[in-house]
Structures are given as structure tokens and as C-alpha cells.
KEGUGU-221631 format. One record per atom (N, C-alpha, C): residue number from 0; atom name; x, y, z. Coordinates in nm, 2 decimals. Example, Ala and Ser with C-alpha at 12.3 -4.5 7.8 and 13.67 -1.06 7.14 Angstrom:
BEGIN
- 0 N 1.32 -0.57 0.78
- 0 CA 1.23 -0.45 0.78
- 0 C 1.32 -0.33 0.78
- 1 N 1.28 -0.22 0.71
- 1 CA 1.37 -0.11 0.71
- 1 C 1.29 0.00 0.79
This chain:
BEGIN
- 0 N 1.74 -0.71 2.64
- 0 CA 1.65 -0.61 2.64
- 0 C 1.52 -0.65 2.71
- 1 N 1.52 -0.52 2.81
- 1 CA 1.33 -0.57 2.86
- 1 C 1.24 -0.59 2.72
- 2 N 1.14 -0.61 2.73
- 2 CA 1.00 -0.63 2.65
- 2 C 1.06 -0.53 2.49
- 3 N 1.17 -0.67 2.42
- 3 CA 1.21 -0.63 2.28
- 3 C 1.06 -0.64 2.19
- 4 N 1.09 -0.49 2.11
- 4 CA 1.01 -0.51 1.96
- 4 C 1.04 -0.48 1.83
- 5 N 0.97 -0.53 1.73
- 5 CA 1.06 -0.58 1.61
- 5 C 0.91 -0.52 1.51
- 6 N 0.98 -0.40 1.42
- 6 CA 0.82 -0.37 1.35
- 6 C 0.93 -0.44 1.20
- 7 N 0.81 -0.52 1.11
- 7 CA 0.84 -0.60 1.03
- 7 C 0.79 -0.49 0.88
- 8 N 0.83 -0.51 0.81
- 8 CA 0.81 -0.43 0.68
- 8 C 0.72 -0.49 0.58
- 9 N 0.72 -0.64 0.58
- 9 CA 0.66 -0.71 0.48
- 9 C 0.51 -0.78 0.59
- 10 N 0.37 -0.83 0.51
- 10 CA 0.29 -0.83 0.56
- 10 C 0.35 -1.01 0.55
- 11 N 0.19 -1.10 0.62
- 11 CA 0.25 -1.28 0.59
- 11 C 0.30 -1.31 0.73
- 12 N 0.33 -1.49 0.72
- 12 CA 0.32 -1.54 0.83
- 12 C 0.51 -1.53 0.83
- 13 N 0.52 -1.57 0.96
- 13 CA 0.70 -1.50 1.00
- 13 C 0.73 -1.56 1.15
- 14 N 0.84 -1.63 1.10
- 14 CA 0.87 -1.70 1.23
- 14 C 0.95 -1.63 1.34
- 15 N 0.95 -1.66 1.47
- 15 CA 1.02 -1.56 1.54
- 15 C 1.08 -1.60 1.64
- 16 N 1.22 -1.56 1.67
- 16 CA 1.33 -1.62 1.78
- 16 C 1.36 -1.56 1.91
- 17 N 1.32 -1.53 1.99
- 17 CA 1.34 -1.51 2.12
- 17 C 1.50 -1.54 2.17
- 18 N 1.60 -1.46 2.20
- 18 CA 1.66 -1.60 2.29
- 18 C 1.69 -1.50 2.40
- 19 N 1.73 -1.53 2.53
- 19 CA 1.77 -1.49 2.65
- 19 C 1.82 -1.51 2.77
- 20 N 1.88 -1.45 2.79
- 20 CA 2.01 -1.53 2.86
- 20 C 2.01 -1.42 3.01
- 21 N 2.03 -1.45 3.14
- 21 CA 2.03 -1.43 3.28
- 21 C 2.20 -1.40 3.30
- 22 N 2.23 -1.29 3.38
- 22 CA 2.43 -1.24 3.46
- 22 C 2.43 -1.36 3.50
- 23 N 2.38 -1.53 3.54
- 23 CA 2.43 -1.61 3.54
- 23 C 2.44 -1.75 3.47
- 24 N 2.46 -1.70 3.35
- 24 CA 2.50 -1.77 3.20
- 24 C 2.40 -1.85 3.20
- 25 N 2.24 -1.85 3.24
- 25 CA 2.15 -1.95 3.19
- 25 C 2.09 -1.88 3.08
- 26 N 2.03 -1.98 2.98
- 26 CA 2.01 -1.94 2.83
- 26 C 1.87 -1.99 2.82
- 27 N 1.79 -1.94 2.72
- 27 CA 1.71 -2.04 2.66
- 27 C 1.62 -1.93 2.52
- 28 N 1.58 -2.04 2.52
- 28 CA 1.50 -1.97 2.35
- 28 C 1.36 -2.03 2.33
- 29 N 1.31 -1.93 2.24
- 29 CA 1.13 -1.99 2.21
- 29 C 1.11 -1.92 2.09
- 30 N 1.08 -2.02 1.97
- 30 CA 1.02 -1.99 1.84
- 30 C 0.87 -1.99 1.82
- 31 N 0.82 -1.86 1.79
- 31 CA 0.71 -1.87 1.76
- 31 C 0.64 -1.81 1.59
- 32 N 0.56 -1.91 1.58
- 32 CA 0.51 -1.86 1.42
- 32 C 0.37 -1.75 1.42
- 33 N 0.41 -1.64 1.39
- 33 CA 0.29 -1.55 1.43
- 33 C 0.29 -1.52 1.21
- 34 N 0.15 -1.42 1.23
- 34 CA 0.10 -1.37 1.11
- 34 C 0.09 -1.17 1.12
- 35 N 0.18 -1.13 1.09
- 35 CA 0.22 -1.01 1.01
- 35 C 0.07 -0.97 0.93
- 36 N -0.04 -0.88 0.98
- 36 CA -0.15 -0.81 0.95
- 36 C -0.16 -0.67 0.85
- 37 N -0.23 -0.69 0.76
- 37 CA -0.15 -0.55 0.68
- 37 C -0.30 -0.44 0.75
- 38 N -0.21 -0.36 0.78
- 38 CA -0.30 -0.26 0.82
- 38 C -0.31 -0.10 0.79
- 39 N -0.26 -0.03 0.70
- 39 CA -0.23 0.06 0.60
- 39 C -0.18 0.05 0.47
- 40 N -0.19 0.10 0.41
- 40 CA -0.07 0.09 0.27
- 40 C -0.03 0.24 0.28
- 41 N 0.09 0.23 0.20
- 41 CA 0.18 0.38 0.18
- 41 C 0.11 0.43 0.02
- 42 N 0.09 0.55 0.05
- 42 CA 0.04 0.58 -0.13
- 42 C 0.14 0.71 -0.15
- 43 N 0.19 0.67 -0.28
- 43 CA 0.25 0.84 -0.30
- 43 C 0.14 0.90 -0.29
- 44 N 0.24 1.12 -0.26
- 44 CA 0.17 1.18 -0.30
- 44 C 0.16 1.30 -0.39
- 45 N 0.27 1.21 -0.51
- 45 CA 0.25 1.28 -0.63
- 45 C 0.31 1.20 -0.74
- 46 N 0.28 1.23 -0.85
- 46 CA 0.40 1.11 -0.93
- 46 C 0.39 1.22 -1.12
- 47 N 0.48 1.19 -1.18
- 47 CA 0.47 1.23 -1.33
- 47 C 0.51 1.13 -1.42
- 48 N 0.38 1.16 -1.53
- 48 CA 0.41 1.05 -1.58
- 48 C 0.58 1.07 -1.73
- 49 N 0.57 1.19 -1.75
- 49 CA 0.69 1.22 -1.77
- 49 C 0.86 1.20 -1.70
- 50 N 0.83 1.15 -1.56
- 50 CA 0.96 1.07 -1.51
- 50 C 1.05 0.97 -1.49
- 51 N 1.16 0.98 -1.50
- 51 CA 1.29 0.92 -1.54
- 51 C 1.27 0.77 -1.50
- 52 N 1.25 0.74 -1.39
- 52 CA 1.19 0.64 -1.34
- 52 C 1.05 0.58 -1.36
- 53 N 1.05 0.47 -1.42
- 53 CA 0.93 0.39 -1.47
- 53 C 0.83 0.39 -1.30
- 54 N 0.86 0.36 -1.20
- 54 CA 0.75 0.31 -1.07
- 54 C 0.68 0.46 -1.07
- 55 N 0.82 0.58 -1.07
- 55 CA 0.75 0.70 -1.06
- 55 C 0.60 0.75 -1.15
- 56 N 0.59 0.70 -1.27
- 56 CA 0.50 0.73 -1.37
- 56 C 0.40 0.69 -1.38
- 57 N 0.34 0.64 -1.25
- 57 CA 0.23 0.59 -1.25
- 57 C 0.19 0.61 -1.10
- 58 N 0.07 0.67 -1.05
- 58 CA 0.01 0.62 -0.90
- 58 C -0.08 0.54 -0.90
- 59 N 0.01 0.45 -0.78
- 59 CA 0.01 0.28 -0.74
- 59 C -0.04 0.26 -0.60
- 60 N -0.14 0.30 -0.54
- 60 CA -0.13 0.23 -0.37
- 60 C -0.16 0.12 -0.36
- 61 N -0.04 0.03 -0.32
- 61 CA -0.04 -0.09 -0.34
- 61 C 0.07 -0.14 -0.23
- 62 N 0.03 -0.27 -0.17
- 62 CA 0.12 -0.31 -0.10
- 62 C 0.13 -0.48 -0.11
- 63 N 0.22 -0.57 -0.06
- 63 CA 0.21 -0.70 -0.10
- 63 C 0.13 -0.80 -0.05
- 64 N 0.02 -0.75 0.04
- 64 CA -0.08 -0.80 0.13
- 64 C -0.25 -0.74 0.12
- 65 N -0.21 -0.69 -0.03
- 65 CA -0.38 -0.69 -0.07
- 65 C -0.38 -0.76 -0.21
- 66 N -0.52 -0.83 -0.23
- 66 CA -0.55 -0.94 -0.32
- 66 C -0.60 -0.88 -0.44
- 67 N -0.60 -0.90 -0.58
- 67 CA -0.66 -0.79 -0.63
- 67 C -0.78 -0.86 -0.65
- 68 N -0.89 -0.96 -0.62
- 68 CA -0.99 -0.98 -0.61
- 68 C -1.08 -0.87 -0.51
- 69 N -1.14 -0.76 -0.53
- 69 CA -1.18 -0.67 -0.42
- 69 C -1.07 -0.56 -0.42
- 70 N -1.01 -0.55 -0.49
- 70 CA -0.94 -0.41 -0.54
- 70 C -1.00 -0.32 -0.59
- 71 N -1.06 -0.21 -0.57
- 71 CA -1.13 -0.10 -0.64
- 71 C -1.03 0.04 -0.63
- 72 N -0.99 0.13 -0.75
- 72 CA -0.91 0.21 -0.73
- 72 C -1.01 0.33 -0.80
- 73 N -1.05 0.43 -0.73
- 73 CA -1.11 0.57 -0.81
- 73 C -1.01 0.68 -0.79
- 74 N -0.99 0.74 -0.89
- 74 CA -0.92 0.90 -0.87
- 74 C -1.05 1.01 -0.93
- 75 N -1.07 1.09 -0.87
- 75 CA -1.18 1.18 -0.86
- 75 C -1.09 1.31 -0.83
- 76 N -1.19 1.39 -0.97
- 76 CA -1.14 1.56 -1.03
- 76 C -1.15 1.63 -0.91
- 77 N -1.11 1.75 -0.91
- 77 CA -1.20 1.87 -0.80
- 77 C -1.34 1.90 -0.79
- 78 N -1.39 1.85 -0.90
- 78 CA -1.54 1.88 -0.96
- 78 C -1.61 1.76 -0.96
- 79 N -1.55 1.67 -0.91
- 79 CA -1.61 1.53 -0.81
- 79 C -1.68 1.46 -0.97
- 80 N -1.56 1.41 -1.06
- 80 CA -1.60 1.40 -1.19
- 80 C -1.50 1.25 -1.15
- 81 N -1.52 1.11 -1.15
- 81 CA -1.47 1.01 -1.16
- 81 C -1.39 0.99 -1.29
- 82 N -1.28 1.02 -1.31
- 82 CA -1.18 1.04 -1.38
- 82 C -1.13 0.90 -1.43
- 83 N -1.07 0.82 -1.30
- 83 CA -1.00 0.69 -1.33
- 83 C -1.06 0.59 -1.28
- 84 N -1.10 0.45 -1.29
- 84 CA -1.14 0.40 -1.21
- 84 C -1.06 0.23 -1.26
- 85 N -1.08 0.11 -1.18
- 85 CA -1.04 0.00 -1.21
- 85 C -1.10 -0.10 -1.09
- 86 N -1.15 -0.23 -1.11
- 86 CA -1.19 -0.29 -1.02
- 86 C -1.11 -0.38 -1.04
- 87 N -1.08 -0.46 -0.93
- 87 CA -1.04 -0.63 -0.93
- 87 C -0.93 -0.64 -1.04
- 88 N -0.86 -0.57 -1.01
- 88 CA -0.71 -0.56 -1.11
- 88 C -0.62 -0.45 -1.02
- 89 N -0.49 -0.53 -1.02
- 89 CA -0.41 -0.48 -0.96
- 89 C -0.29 -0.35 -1.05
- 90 N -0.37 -0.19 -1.06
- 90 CA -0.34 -0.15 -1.13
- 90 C -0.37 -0.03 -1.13
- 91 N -0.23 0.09 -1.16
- 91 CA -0.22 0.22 -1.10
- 91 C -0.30 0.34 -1.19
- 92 N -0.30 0.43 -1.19
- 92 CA -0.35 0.55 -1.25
- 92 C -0.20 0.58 -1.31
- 93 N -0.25 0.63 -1.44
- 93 CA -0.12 0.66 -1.55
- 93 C -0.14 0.81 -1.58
- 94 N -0.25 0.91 -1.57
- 94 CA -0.26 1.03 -1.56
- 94 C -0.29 1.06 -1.62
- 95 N -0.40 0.98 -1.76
- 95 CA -0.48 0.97 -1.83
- 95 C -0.62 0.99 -1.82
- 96 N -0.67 1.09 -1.91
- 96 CA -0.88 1.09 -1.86
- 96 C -0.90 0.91 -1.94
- 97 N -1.04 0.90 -1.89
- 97 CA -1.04 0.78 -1.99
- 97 C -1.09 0.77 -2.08
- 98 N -1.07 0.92 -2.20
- 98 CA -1.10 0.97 -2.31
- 98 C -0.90 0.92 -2.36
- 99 N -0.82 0.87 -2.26
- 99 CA -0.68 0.89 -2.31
- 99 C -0.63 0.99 -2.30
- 100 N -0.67 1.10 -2.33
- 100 CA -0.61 1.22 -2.31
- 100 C -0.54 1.23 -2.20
- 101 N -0.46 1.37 -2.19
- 101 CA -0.40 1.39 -2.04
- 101 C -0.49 1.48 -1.98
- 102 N -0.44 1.40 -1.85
- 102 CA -0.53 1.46 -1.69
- 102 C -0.48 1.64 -1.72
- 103 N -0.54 1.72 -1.63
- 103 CA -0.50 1.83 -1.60
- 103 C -0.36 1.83 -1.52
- 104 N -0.29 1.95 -1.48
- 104 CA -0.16 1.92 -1.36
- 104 C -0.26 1.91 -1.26
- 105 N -0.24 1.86 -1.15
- 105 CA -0.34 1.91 -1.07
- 105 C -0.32 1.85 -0.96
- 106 N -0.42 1.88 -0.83
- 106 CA -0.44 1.78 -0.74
- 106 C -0.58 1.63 -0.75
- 107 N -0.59 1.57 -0.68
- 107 CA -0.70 1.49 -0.73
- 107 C -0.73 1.37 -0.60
- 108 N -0.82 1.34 -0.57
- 108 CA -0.87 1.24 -0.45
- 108 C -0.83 1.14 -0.51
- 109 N -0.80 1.05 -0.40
- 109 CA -0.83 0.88 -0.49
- 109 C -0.86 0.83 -0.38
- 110 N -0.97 0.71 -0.41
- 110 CA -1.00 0.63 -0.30
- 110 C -1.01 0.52 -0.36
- 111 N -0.97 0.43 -0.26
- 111 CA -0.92 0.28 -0.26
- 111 C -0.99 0.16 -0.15
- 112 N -1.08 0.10 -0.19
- 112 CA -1.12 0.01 -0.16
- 112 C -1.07 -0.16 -0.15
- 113 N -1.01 -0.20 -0.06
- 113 CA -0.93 -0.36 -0.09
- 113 C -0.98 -0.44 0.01
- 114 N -0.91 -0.57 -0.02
- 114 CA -0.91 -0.71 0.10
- 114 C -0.81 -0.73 0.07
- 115 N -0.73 -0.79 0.21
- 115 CA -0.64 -0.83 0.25
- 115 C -0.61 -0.92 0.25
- 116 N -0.52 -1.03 0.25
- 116 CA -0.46 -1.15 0.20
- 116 C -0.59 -1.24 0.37
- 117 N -0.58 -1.16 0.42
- 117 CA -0.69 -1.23 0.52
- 117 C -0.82 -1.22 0.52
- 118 N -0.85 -1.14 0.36
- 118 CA -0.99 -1.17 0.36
- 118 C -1.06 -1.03 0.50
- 119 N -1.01 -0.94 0.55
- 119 CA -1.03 -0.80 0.61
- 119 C -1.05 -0.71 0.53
- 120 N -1.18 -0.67 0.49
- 120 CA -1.22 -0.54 0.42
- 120 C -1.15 -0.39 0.47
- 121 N -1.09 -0.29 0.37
- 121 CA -0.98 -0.19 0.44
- 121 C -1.05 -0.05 0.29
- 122 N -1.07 0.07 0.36
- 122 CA -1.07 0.14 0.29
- 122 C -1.01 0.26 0.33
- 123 N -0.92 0.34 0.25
- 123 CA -0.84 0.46 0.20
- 123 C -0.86 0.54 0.12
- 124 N -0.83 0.65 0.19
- 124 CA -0.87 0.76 0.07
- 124 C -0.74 0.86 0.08
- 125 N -0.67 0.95 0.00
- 125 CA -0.62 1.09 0.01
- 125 C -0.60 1.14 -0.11
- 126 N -0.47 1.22 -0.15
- 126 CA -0.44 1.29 -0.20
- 126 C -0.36 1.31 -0.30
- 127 N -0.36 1.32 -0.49
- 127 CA -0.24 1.30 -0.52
- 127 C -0.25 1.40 -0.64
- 128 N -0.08 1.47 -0.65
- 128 CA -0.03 1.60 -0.76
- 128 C -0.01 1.52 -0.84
- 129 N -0.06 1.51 -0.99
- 129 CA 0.01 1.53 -1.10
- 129 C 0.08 1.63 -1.13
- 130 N 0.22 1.61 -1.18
- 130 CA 0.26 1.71 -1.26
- 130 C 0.37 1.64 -1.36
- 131 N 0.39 1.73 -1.46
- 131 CA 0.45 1.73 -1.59
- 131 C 0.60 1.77 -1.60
């Protein structure tokens, strides 16, 4: 292949093999150790805490290349009322006010403030349905 690329799924350092070979059977190869950068996370965009599946019952934006030192997670009402919050703990919204009670169905902001296993400040924000 001309100019091969390879998108990696996991963040971290990762070694990598080159090899290539010429129509007249010359060969050769070059290992190099490069570092895999996390540069989004995936967040659902809905979850119930009523479902079958345990990962489903909680919103989590989390990926394996943020530290939870510098983790800050807020979920914010429509009425711009700070509902859920958590610092420096690596840990999702269960869809609870923090009276305990249950959240409304609804829609709801969350924004996410983190650092990265490199010490790179990253912030996120969008969108997430509760429902029942």
C-alpha cells in the first residue's frame, strides 16, 4: 500500500511494524514506538436506569486515557439547575437528583471537564435522554 494507515481504538504507547517489500523481492522493515493521544471521548446519548444491562444504567463519558485526578462531571436541568455533579472520581450519573430522588424523563446537558493520561486539559459538553 502507498502511504498505509492504521486508526487505533485504544489510547497509550504502541509499537508499530512497517514491512515492505519492492516487484523485485527486496524486503525490509522499521519498528517504531509512537504514543496514541486521546483526543475525544464517546459519550452516550441516552441511557435508563431501569435497563437490562448494568453499563446501560448509568451515564458514563469515559474513556481509558483520562485520569480521574481532574475529572469533573456536571449534568445540568433545562432550568440551568446543577442536578449531578462529581469531581476527581471516576464516576457516571445514575439519574438521581441529589435529593436521591428520581431525575425527571428528560433531556439534560452534561459537561465534562478532564486530563489526560498526558497531563492535556480537554473539555466536553452535550446531550443526554433519560428515560424509564
Amino acid at each position: 500500500l502507498k502511504d498505509p494507515r492504521h486508526r487505533y481504538e485504544v489510547v497509550g504507547p504502541r509499537q508499530v511494524l512497517l514491512e515492505a517489500a519492492n516487484q523485485f523481492g527486496c524486503a525490509d522493515t522499521i519498528s517504531e514506538s509512537i504514543l496514541i493521544a486521546l483526543k475525544n471521548i464517546f459519550a452516550p446519548n441516552a441511557f435508563s436506569p431501569n435497563a437490562g444491562n448494568p453499563e446501560d444504567r448509568i451515564f458514563f463519558p469515559y474513556c481509558n486515557g483520562i485520569v480521574e485526578k481532574g475529572y469533573h462531571l456536571r449534568i445540568i436541568s433545562r432550568w440551568n439547575d446543577v442536578i449531578f455533579e462529581c469531581q476527581d472520581e471516576l464516576k457516571g450519573w445514575n439519574g438521581q437528583l441529589k435529593d436521591g430522588s428520581r431525575a425527571p424523563e428528560g433531556n439534560y446537558i452534561w459537561v465534562l471537564y478532564f486530563v489526560d493520561f498526558l497531563g492535556k486539559f480537554h473539555h466536553q459538553s452535550g446531550s443526554v435522554t433519560l428515560v424509564y
